[in-house]
N, C-alpha and C positions, 0 to 999 in steps of 0.2 A: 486333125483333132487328136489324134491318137500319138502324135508326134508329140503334140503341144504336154498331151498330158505324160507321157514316157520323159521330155524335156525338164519338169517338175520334181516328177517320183525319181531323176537322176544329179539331179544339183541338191547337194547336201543342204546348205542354208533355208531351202526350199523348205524341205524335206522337215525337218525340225521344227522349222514355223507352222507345217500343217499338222505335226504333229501335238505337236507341242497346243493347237488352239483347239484342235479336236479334245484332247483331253481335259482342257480346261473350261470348254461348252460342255462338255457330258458332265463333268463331275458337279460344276456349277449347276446345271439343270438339276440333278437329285436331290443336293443340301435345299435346293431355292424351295423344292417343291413345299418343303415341311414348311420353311421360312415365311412363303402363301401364303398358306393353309391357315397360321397359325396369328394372318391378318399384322404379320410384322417386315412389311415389305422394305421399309425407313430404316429397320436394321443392317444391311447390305450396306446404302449408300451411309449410311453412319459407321460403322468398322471402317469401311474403303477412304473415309474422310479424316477419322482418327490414326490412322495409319502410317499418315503425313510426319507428325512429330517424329513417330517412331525411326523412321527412316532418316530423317533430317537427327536425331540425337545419337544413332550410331555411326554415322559419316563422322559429325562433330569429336566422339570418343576415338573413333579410329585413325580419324584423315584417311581413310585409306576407302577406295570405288571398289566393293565387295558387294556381289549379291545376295550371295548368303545372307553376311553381315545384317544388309536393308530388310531382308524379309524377316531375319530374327527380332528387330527392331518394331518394324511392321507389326509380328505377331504380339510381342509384347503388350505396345500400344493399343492394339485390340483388344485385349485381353482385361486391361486397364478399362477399357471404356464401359467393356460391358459389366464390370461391376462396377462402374460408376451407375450406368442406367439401373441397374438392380439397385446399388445403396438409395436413391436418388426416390424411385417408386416405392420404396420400403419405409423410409423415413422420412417423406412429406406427401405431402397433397397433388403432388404432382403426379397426371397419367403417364405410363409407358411415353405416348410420341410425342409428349411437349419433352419428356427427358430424352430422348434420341434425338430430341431436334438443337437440345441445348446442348446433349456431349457432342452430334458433332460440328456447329458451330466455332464451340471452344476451340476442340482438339484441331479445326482446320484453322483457322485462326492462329492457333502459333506454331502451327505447323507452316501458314504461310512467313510469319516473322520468322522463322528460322530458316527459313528456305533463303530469304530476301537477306540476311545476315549472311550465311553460308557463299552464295550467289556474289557482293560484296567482297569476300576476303580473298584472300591472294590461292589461287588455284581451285575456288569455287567452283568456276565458267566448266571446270575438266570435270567435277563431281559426276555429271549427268541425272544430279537429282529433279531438275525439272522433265527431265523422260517420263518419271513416275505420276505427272498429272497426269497427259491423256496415252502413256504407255508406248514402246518402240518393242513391236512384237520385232521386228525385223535381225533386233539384237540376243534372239534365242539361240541358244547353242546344246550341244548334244545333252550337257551336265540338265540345264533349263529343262528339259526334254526327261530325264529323270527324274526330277523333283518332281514334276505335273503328273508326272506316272505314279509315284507316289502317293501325292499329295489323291488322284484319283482312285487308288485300290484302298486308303482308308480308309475315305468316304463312303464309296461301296462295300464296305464290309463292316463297318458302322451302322450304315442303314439297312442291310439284311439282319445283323445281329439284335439289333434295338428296333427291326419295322411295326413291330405291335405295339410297344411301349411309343416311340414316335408317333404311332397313328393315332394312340388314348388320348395324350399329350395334347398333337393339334387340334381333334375335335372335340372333346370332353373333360377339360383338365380335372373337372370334379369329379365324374364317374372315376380318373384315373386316381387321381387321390383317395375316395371312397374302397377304392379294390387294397390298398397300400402302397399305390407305388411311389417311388422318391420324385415326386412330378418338379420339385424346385431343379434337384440333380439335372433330370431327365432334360430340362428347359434349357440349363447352363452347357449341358452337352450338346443343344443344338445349338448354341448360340457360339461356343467350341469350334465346334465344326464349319459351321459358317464365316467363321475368322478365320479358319485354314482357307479357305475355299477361297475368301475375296482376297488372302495374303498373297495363294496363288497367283491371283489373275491381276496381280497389280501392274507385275513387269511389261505384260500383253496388251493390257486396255485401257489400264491409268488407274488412279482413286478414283478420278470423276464419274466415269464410264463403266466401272467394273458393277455397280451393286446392278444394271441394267440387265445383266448374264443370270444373274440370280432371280431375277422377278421375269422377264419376259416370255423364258421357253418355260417356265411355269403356269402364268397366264394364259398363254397358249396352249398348252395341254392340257388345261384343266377345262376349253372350251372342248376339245371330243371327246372325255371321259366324264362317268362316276364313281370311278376305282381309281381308288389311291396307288396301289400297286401300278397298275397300267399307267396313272396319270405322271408319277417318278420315273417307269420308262422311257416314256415321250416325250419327257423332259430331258431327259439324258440326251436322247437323241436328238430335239431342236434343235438344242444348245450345241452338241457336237456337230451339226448339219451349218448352224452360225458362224462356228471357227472355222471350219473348211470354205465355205461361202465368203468368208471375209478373206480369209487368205488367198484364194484365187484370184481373186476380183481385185485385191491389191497388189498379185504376180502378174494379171496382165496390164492394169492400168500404170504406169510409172509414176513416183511422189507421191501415191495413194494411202495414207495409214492402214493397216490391220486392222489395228484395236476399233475405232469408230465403226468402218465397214463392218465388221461383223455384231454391231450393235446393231447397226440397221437393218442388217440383216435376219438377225433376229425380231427386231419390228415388224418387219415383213411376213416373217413366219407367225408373229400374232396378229396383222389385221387379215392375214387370208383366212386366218382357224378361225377368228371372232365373225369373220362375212361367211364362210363354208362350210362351217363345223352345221355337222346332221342336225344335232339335236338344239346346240348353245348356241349355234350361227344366228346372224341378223336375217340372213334370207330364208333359212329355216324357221324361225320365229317369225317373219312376215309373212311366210307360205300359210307356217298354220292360220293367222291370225285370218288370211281370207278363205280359205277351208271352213274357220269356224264360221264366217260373217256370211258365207253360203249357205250352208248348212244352215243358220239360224233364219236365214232369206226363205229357203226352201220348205222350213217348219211353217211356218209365217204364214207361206202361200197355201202349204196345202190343209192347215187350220181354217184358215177364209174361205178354203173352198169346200171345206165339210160341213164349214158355218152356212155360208149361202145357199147350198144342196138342201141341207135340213129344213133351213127356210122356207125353201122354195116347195119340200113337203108338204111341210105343215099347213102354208098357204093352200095348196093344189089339195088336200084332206077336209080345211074349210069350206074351199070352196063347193065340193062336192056334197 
C-alpha cells in the first residue's frame, strides 16, 4: 500500500494531475457554494457550455494549440454570456433559467459548428479541441498546476474579503440592497468568479462535466450544515476529496478518465451526506419521523387509559 502510494507522490505526471484536481475540487466547492445558495445551479453548466465558442474562436485566430490562448478565449466567452443572461432578464419578460437555458444552448450550438468546421480543415484532427468536451486531466503539466494554484488563492481570498456581503447577497438580496450595498456589482462578482472557476476546470473535466464540481460538493455540504461558513468549508474539501478520488481511481485502473471519475465521485459524496447526514439525511428524517409516530402512539395510549381509569371511577362512585 504504501509503496503503491510512495509509487504516485514520485512519478511527476502523477503528481500534477493530483494536484492539480485537488485544487480545482476545492476552489470549485467554495465559488459553488454561494452559486447554491443563490438557487443558480444552471449557471455553471451554462458558462462551462458557453465556453465552447470561446475556445473554438481563439484556435481559429491563432492556428496555434495554446492553453493559455483557449482558456483566455474560454473566459471571454463566459464573460459575454453572462451579460447576455443579465441584458436578457433586464429587458424582457424572460426569467433568469429560461435565459440560461437559451444562452447556453446558443453559445453550445456554435460552439459545436465551429468545432465541426475547425475538426474538417487541414490540421484540425491535431487542434485537441474536442479534449475540451469531456476534459484529458491526464495532459496537466507543472505550468496547469499554477494556474489552478492561482486560479484557487483568488477565489479564497475573494470569498473571505467579500463573505458578508456574498452571504447578504445569497439570502436576502433586499435586506442587502436596503443596507446600500451594490447587490447588482456584488451578483456580477459572483457570477466573475464563477467563470474563473469553471474556466479553470475545463482542461480536467470537460464543458459537459465541469458545472457538476460546482453544484454537487455543494449540495452535499449543505446536507450537514446550517453555517454558511462551515458549509463553504466542506465544500472546499468534498470537492478536493473528488479530484484526489478521481485521480487515483483513474492511476489504478488503465483508459480510465479523470474528469468523469471524479464526478462520480463527487455523487457519491452527495448520496451518502443526503442518506447519513445527522440532521438533513433521509435516515435521519425517517428515524425522527418514527420517534415522532411513537411518541404520538404512546400519548394516545396513555390518554385512553386515563380515559377508561376515570370511567371506570365514576362508574364504581355510581354505583356505590
Amino acid at each position: 500500500m504504501w509503496n503503491w502510494v510512495l509509487s504516485i507522490l514520485t512519478d511527476p505526471n502523477t503528481r500534477w494531475i493530483l494536484l492539480g484536481c485537488l485544487l480545482l475540487g476545492f476552489s470549485s466547492g467554495i465559488i459553488g457554494s454561494f452559486t447554491f445558495l443563490r438557487r443558480q445551479s444552471l449557471m455553471g453548466d451554462t458558462l462551462a457550455h458557453a465556453a465552447l465558442p470561446g475556445i473554438c474562436i481563439a484556435f481559429m485566430l491563432t492556428e496555434t494549440k495554446s492553453v493559455g490562448l483557449f482558456l483566455f478565449g474560454a473566459l471571454v466567452a463566459g464573460i459575454i454570456a453572462t451579460f447576455g443572461i443579465s441584458w436578457i432578464t433586464r429587458y424582457s419578460r424572460i426569467k433568469q433559467d429560461a435565459a440560461m437555458g437559451i444562452v447556453l444552448t446558443v453559445f453550445f450550438g456554435i460552439g459545436a459548428v465551429m468545432l465541426t468546421r475547425i475538426q474538417q480543415g487541414a490540421g484540425g484532427s491535431q487542434s485537441g479541441l474536442d479534449k475540451y468536451l469531456f476534459g484529458q486531466a491526464a495532459s496537466m503539466v507543472m505550468t496547469d498546476v499554477y494556474v489552478m494554484g492561482g486560479v484557487c488563492l483568488v477565489l479564497l481570498i475573494a470569498c473571505l474579503v467579500w463573505f458578508k456581503e456574498f452571504k447578504l447577497v445569497s439570502f436576502d438580496p433586499g435586506f442587502a440592497r436596503g443596507m446600500g450595498l451594490p447587490v447588482a456589482m456584488l451578483e456580477q462578482l459572483i457570477l466573475l468568479l464563477t467563470v474563473i472557476a469553471v474556466v479553470a476546470g475545463i482542461q480536467a473535466v470537460g464543458v459537459v462535466l465541469v458545472a457538476a464540481l460546482l453544484v454537487t460538493p455543494a449540495a452535499a455540504a449543505r446536507c450537514w450544515t446550517d453555517s454558511l461558513a462551515l458549509m463553504v468549508v466542506l465544500a472546499g474539501l468534498f470537492g478536493a476529496l473528488s479530484g484526489a478520488t478521481g485521480t487515483v481511481f483513474s492511476t489504478m485502473v488503465p483508459n480510465l478518465p479523470t474528469g468523469p471519475v471524479t464526478v462520480l465521485a463527487a455523487t457519491v459524496l452527495f448520496a451518502g451526506s443526503a442518506l447519513l447526514a445527522p440532521r438533513r439525511g433521509l435516515l435521519a428524517r425517517r428515524l425522527r419521523s418514527i420517534q415522532a409516530r411513537s411518541a404520538y402512539l404512546r400519548t394516545e395510549h396513555a390518554a385512553v387509559q386515563t380515559l377508561s381509569a376515570q370511567r371506570n371511577g365514576q362508574q364504581e362512585r355510581g354505583d356505590v
